[in-house]
N, CA, C and O atoms as a GROMACS GRO file, in nm:
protein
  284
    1UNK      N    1   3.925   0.955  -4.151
    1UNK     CA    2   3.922   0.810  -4.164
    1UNK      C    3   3.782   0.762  -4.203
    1UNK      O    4   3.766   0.666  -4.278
    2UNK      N    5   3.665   0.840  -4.144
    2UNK     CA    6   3.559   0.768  -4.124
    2UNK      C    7   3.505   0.810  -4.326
    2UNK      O    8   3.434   0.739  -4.398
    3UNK      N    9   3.552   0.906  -4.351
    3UNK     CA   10   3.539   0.960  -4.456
    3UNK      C   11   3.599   0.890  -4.591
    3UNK      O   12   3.550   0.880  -4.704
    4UNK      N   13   3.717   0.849  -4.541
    4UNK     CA   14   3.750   0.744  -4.634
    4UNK      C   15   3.701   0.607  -4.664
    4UNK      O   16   3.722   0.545  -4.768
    5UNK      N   17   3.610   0.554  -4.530
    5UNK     CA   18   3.563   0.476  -4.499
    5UNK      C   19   3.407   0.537  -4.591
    5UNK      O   20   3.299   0.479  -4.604
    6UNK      N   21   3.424   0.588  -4.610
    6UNK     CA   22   3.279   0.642  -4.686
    6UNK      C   23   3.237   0.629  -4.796
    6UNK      O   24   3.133   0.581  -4.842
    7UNK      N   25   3.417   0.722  -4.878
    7UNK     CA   26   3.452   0.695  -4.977
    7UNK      C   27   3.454   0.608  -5.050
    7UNK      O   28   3.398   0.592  -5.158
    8UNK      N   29   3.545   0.523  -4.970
    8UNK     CA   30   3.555   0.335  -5.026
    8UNK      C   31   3.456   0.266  -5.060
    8UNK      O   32   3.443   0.207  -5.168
    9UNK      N   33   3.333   0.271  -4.915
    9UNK     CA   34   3.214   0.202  -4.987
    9UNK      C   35   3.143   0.260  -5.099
    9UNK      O   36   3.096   0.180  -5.180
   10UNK      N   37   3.121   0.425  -5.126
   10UNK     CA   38   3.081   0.455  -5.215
   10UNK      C   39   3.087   0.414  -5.393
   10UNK      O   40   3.001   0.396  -5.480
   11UNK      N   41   3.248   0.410  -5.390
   11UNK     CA   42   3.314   0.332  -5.502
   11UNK      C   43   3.299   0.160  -5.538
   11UNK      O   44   3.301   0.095  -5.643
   12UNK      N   45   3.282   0.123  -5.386
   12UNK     CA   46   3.244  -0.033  -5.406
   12UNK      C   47   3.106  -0.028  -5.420
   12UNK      O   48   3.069  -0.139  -5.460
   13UNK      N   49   3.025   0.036  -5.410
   13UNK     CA   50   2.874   0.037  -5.459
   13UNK      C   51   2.873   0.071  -5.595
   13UNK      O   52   2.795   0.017  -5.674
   14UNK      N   53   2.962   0.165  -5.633
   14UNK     CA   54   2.958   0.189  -5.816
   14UNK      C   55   2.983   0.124  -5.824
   14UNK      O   56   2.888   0.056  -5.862
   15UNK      N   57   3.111   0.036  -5.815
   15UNK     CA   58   3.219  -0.081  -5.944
   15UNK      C   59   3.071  -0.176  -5.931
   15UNK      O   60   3.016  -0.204  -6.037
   16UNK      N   61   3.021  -0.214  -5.824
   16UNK     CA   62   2.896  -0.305  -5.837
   16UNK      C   63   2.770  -0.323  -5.928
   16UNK      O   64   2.698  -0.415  -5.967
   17UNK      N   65   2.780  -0.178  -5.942
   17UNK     CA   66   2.668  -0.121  -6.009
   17UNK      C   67   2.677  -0.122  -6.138
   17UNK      O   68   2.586  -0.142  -6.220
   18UNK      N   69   2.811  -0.096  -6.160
   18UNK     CA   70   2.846  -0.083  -6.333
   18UNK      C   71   2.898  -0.226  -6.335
   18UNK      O   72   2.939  -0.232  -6.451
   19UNK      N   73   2.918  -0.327  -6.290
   19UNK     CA   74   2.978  -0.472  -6.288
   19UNK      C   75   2.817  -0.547  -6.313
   19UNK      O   76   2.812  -0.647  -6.385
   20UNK      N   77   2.690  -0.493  -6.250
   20UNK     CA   78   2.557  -0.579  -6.254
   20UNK      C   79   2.534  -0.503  -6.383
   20UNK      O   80   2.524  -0.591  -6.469
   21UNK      N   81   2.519  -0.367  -6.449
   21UNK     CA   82   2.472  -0.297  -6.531
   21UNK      C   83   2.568  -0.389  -6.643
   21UNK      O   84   2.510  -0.421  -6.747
   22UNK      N   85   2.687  -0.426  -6.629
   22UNK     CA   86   2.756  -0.476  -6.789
   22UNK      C   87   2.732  -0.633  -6.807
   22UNK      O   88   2.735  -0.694  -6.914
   23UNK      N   89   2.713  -0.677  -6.701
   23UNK     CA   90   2.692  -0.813  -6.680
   23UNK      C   91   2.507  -0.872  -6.731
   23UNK      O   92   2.473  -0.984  -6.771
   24UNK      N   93   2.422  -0.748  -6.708
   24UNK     CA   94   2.284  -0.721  -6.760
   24UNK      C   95   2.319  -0.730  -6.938
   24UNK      O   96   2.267  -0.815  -7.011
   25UNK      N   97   2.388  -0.655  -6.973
   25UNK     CA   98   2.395  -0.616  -7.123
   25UNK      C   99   2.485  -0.697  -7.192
   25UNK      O  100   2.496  -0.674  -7.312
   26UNK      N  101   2.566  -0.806  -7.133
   26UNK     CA  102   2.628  -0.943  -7.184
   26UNK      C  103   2.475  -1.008  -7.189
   26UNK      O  104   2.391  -1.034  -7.275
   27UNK      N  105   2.487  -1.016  -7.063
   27UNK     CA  106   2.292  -1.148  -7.068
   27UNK      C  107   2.224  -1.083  -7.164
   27UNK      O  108   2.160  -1.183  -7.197
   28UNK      N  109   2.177  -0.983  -7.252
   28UNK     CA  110   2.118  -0.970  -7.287
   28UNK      C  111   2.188  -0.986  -7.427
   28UNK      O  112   2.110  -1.054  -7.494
   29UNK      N  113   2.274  -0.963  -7.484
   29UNK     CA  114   2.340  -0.951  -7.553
   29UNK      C  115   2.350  -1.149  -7.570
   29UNK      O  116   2.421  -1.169  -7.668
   30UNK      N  117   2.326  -1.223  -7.537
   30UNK     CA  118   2.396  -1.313  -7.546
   30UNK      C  119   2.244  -1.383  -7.533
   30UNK      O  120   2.226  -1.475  -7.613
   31UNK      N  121   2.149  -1.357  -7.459
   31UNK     CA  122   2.009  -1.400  -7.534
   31UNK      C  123   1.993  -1.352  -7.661
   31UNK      O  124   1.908  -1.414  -7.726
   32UNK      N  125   2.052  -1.254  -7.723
   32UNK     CA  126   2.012  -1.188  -7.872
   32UNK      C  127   2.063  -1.267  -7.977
   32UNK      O  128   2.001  -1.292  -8.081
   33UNK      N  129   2.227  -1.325  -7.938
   33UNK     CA  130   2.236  -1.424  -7.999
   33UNK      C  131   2.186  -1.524  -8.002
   33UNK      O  132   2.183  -1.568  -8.117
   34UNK      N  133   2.140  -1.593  -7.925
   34UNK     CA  134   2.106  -1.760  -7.921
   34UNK      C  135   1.938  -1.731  -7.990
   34UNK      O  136   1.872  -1.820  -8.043
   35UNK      N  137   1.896  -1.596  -7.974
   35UNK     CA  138   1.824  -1.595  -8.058
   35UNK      C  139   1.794  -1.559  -8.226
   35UNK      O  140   1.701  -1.576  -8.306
   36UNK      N  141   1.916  -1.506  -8.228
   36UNK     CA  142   1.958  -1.523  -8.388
   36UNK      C  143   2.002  -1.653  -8.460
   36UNK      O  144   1.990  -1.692  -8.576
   37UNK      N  145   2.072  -1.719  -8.321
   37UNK     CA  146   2.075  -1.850  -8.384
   37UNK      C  147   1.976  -1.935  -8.465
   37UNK      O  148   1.968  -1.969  -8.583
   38UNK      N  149   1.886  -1.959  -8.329
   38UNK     CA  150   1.756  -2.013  -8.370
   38UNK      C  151   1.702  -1.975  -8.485
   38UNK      O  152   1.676  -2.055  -8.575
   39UNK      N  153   1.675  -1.812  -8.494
   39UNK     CA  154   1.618  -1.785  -8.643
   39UNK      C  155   1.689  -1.860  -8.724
   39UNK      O  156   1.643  -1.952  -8.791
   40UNK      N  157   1.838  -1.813  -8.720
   40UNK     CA  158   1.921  -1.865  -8.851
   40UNK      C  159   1.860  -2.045  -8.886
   40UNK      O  160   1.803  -2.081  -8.988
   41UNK      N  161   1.895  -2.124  -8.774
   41UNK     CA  162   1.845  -2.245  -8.744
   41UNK      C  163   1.717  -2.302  -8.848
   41UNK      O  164   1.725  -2.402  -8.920
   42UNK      N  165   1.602  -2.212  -8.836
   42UNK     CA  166   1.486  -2.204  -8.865
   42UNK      C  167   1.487  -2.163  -9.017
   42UNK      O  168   1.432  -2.219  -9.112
   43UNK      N  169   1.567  -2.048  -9.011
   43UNK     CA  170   1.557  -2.041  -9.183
   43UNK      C  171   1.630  -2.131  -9.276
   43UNK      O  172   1.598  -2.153  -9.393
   44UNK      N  173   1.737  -2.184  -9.207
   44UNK     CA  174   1.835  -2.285  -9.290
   44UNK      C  175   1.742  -2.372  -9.319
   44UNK      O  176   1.725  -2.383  -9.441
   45UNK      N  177   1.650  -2.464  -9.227
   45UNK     CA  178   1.542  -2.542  -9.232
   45UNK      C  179   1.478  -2.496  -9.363
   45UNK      O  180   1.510  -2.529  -9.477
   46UNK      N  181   1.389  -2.418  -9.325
   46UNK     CA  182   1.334  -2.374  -9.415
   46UNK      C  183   1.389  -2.385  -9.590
   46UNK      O  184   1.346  -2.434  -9.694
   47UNK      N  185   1.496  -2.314  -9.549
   47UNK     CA  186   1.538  -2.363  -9.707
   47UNK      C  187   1.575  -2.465  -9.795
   47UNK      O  188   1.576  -2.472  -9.918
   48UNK      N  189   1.606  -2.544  -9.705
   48UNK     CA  190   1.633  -2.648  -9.737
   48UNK      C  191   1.482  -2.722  -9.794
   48UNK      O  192   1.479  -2.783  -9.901
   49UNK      N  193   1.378  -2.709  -9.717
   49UNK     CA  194   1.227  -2.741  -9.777
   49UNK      C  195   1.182  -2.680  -9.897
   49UNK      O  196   1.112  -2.733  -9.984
   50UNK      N  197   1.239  -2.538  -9.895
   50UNK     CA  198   1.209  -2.458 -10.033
   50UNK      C  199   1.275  -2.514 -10.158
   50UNK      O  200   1.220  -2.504 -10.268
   51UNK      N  201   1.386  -2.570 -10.144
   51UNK     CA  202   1.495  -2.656 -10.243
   51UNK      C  203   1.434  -2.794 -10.231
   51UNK      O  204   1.416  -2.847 -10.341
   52UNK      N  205   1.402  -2.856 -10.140
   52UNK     CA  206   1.342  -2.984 -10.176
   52UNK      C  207   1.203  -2.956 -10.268
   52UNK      O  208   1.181  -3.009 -10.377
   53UNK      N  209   1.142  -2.890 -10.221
   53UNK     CA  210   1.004  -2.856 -10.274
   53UNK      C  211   1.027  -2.814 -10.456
   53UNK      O  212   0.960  -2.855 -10.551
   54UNK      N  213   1.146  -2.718 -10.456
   54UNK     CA  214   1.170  -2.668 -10.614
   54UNK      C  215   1.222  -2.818 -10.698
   54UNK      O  216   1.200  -2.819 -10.819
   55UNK      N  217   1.293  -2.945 -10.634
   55UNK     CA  218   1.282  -2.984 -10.711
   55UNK      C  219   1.182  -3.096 -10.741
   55UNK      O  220   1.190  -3.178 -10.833
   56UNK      N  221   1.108  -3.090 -10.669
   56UNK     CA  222   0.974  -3.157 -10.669
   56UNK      C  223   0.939  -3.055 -10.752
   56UNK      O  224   0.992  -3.060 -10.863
   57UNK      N  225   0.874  -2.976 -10.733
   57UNK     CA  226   0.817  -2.899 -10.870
   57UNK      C  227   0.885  -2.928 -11.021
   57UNK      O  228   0.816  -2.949 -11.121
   58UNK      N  229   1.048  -2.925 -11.020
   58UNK     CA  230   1.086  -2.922 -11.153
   58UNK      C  231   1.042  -3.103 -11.222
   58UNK      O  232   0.993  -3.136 -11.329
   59UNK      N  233   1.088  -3.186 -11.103
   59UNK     CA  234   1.052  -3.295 -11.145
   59UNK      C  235   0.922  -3.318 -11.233
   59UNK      O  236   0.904  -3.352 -11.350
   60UNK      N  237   0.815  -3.275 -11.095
   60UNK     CA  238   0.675  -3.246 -11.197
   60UNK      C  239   0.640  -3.218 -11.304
   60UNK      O  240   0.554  -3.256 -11.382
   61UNK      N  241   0.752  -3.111 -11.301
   61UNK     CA  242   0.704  -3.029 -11.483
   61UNK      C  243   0.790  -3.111 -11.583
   61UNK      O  244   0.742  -3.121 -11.696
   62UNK      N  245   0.901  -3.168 -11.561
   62UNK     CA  246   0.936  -3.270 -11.649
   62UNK      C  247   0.809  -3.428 -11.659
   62UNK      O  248   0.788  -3.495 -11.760
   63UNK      N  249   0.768  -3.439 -11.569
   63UNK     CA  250   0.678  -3.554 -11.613
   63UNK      C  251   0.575  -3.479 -11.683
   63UNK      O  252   0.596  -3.502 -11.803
   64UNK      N  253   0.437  -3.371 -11.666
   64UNK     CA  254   0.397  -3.339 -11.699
   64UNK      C  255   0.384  -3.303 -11.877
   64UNK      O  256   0.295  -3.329 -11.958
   65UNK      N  257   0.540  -3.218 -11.893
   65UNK     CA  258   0.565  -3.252 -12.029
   65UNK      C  259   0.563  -3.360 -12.127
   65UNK      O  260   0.505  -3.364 -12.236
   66UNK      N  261   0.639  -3.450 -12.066
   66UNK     CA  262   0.638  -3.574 -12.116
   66UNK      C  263   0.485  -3.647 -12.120
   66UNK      O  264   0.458  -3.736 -12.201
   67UNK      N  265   0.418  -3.611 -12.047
   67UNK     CA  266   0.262  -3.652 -12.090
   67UNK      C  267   0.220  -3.582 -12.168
   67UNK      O  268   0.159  -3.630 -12.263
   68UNK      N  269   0.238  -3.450 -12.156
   68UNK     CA  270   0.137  -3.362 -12.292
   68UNK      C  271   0.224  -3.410 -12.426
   68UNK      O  272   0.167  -3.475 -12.515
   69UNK      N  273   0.316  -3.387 -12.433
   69UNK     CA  274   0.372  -3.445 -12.560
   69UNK      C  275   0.366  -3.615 -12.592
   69UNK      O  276   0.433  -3.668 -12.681
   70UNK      N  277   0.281  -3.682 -12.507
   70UNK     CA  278   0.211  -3.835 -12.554
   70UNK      C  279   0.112  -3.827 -12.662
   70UNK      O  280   0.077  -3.924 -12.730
   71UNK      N  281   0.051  -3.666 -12.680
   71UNK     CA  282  -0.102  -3.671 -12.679
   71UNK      C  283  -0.086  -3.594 -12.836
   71UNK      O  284  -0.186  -3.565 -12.902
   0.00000   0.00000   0.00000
């Protein structure tokens, strides 16, 4: 009896162990995302500035032209 009693807790100390160990590697797993998010977040940003910025540049070079060809 006392042995089974031994047993039992032994097994309820694993399932615990592997229940904190998978529950560790969700949390972590799930900070990895929210931090891919963010990147993603950050680069969408970003591009969106790189596309505003290109057509500020193209604009430019259309005025620019249009001045050298005044001259």
């Amino acid at each position: 009896m006392k042995e089974q009693v031994s047993d039992l807790e032994q097994k309820i100390t694993q399932l615990k162990e592997e229940l904190e160990k998978e529950r560790n590697e969700k949390q972590s797993s799930l900070q990895h995302v929210e931090k891919l998010k963010t990147e993603n977040d950050n680069l969408t940003k970003q591009t969106e500035r790189f596309k505003e910025r290109a057509k500020n540049l193209r604009n430019e070079n259309k005025y620019l032209k249009k001045q050298l060809a005044q001259f």
